[in-house]
N, C-alpha and C positions, 0 to 999 in steps of 0.2 A: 736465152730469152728471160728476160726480168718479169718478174710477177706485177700485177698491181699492189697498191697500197690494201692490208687490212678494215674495212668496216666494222666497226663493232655492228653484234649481234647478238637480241635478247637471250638468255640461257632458254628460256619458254619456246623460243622461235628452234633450236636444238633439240632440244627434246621431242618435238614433233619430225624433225625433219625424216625424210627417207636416208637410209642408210649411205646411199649417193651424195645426197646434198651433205648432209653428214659430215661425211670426209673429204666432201669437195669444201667445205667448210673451216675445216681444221687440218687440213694435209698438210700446210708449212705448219705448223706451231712446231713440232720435230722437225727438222730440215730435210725436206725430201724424202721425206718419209710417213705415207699414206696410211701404212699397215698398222702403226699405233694409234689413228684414228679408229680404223676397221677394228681393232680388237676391241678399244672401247666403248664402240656404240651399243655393244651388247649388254652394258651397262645400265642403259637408260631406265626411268628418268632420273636426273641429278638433281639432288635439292639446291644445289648451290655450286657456285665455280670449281672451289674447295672437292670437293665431290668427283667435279669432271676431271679434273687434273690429275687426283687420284688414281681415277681408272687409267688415265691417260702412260703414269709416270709407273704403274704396276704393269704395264703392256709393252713396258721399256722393261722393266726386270724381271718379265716372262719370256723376254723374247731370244731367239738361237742367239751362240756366239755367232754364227756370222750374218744376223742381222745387224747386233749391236757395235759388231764392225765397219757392217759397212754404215749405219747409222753416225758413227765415229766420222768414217772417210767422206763422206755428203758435205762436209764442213769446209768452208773454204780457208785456206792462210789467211794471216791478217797481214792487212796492210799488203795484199798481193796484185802489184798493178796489171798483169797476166789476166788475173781471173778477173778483175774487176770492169779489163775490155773485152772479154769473153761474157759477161754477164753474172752478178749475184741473186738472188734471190732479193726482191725487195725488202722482206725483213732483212738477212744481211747486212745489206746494203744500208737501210737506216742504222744498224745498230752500231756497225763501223765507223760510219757518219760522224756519232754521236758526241764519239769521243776524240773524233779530229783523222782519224786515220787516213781521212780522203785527202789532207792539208799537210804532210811530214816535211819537216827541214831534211837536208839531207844526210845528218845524222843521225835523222829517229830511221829514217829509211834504211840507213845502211845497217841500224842496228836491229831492228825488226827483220829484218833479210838474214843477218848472221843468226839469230836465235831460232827465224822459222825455217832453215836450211839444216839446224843443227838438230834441233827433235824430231823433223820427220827424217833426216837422214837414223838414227837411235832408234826411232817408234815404229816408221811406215805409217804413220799417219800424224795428218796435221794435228798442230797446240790448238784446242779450244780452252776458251776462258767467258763467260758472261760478262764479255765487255762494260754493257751498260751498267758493273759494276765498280768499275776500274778507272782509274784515268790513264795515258800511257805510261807515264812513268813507271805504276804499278802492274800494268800488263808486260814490262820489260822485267820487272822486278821479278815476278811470279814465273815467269819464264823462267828466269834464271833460279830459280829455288825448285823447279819440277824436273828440270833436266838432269840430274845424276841420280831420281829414279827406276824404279823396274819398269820393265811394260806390263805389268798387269797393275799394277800402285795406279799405271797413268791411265790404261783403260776404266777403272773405276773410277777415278779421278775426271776423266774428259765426259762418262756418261752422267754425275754427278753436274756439270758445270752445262753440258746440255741440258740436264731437266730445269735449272735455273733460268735459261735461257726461255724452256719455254715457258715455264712459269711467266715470265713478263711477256711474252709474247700473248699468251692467253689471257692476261689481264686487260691488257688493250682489245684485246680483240672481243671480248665475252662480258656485257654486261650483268649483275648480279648483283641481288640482295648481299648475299656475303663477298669480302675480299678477300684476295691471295694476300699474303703476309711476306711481298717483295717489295714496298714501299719506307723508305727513310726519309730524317727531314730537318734541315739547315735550316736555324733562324738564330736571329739576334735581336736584343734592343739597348738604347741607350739609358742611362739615370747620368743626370745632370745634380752631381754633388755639391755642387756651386748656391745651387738656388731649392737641392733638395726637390727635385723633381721630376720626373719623364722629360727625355731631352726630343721633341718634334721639330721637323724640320731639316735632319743631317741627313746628309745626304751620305749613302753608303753602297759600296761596290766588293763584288765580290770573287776575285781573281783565282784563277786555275794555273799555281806555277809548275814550270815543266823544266826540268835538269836539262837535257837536251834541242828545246825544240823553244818555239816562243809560249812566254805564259797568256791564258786568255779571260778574258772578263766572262763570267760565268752568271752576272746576274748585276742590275743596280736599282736602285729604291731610295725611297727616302723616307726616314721615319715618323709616323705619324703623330698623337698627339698623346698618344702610350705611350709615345720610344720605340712602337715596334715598328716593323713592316706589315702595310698590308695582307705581304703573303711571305710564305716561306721563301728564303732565298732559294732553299733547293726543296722543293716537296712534290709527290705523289710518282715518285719514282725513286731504285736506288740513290742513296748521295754517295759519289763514286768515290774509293779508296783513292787518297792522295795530297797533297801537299798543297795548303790554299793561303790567301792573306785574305784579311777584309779590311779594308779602307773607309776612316771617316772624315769627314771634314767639319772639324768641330771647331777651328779658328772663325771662319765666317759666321757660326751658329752663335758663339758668344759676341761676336764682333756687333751682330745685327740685335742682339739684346741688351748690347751699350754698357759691355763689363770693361772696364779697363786692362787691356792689353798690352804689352810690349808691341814695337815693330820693329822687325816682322814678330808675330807672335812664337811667347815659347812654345806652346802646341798647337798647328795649324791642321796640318792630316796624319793620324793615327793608322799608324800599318799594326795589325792583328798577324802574326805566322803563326796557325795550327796546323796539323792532320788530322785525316778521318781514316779510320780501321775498319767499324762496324756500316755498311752501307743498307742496312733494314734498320736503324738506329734513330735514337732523336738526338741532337748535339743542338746546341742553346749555347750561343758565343756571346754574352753582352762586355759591354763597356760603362765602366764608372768614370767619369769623367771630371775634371777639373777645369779650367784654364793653365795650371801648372802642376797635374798630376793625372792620371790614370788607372785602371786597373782592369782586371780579368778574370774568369772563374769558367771551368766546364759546367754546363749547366746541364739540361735534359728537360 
């Protein structure tokens, strides 16, 4: 049975609650697992999300090895079409979502199948990774860099990548004066070298490319009268590890301000190839621009 979706709920509305509501409250933030609710309500009151999480994430490293076991085994494969007609868990299920796993070519599937066949055959228990931190190609990647460890490296390892998980799960779900410190954030703006100014008006996209599987637009905008975007390309959640372009179309932007141009233009759309490492990070991608030149800097 699938759960419903999360409502966020005031931290003040927690603190009051009955030890019931409580944990009928926060039972998924750990997947399936109620008892790290129940140990931290004894905690209360919390001044802050920060605070609850704590109790939360110390009730995980209090806990028997074979809760944190089976805390471990509660976790579903990724990308496991079995469990997924069987039912995940609505968190889950979003967070799988997120980064496409419900959409695989059939070589991300085959390749997701050989790495999740080969660690729990090793471990006896499934690969967890905090997806929403990842893009596939980096949860293929990570995979394959955890597999010829021990099993205790990985159980530390897998209880590590669950509390991250819940961490963002708690964030959504738990409004609060203070935030968790699970949020990164993609932006860019342009400088128009030409005329020595903020370039407004280009239009810019921001693509998710994938070794295996199709790349996908992850965000588009068009920059204002800064240069920048409205909002962040990627903001108020991890910016997931992996391999991106940004795209601008600065031929039409110089065209409709009546520079003279070649035709077709020497530069009409500017492809950007970075990667991102750090996904609680701030990365700052802009463009100097020319009609016949360009440029690029990591920012922050």
């Amino acid at each position: 049975m699938v759960s419903g979706p999360m409502l966020q709920k005031p931290l003040e509305e927690l603190n009051r609650c009955t030890q019931s509501d409580f944990v009928a409250a926060l039972a998924n933030i750990f997947e399936y697992s109620p008892w790290v609710a129940e140990q931290a309500f004894a905690a209360r009151p919390f001044a802050g999300v920060n605070a609850l999480f704590a109790a939360m994430k110390t009730a995980v490293e209090r806990g028997s090895k074979d809760q944190r076991l089976a805390l471990i085994k509660s976790h579903p494969d990724l990308a496991n079409k079995t469990q997924r007609a069987a039912g995940l868990t609505a968190e889950s299920t979003a967070e799988q979502n997120s980064i496409g796993l419900d959409r695989l070519s059939d070589a991300e599937y085959e390749a997701f199948e050989r790495v999740n066949n080969a660690y729990r055959g090793k471990f006896g228990f499934p690969y967890i990774v905090c997806v929403r931190r990842h893009t596939k190609d980096s949860v293929l990647a990570d995979f394959e860099r955890r597999l010829p460890n021990d099993a205790a490296t990985e159980t530390a390892t897998s209880i590590a990548e669950i509390c991250r998980i819940a961490a963002l799960r708690l964030d959504q779900l738990v409004a609060s004066s203070d935030r968790l410190a699970v949020h990164g954030r993609l932006s860019t703006h342009v400088l128009d070298n030409h005329n020595g100014k903020p370039a407004g008006g280009i239009a810019v996209e921001l693509i998710e490319r994938s070794l295996k599987g199709e790349s996908r637009v992850v965000a588009r905008a068009v920059t204002n009268s800064d240069g920048r975007t409205d909002q962040p390309l990627i903001g108020g959640r991890p910016v997931p590890i992996g391999r991106y372009e940004l795209n601008f179309s600065v031929g039409r932007y110089f065209r409709e301000r009546n520079v003279p141009l070649s035709e077709p233009p020497f530069l009409d759309d500017i492809a950007l190839r970075f990667a991102v490492s750090e996904p609680e990070g701030h990365l700052h991608v802009p463009l100097l621009v020319t009609p016949w030149s360009y440029a690029t800097y990591r920012g922050s």
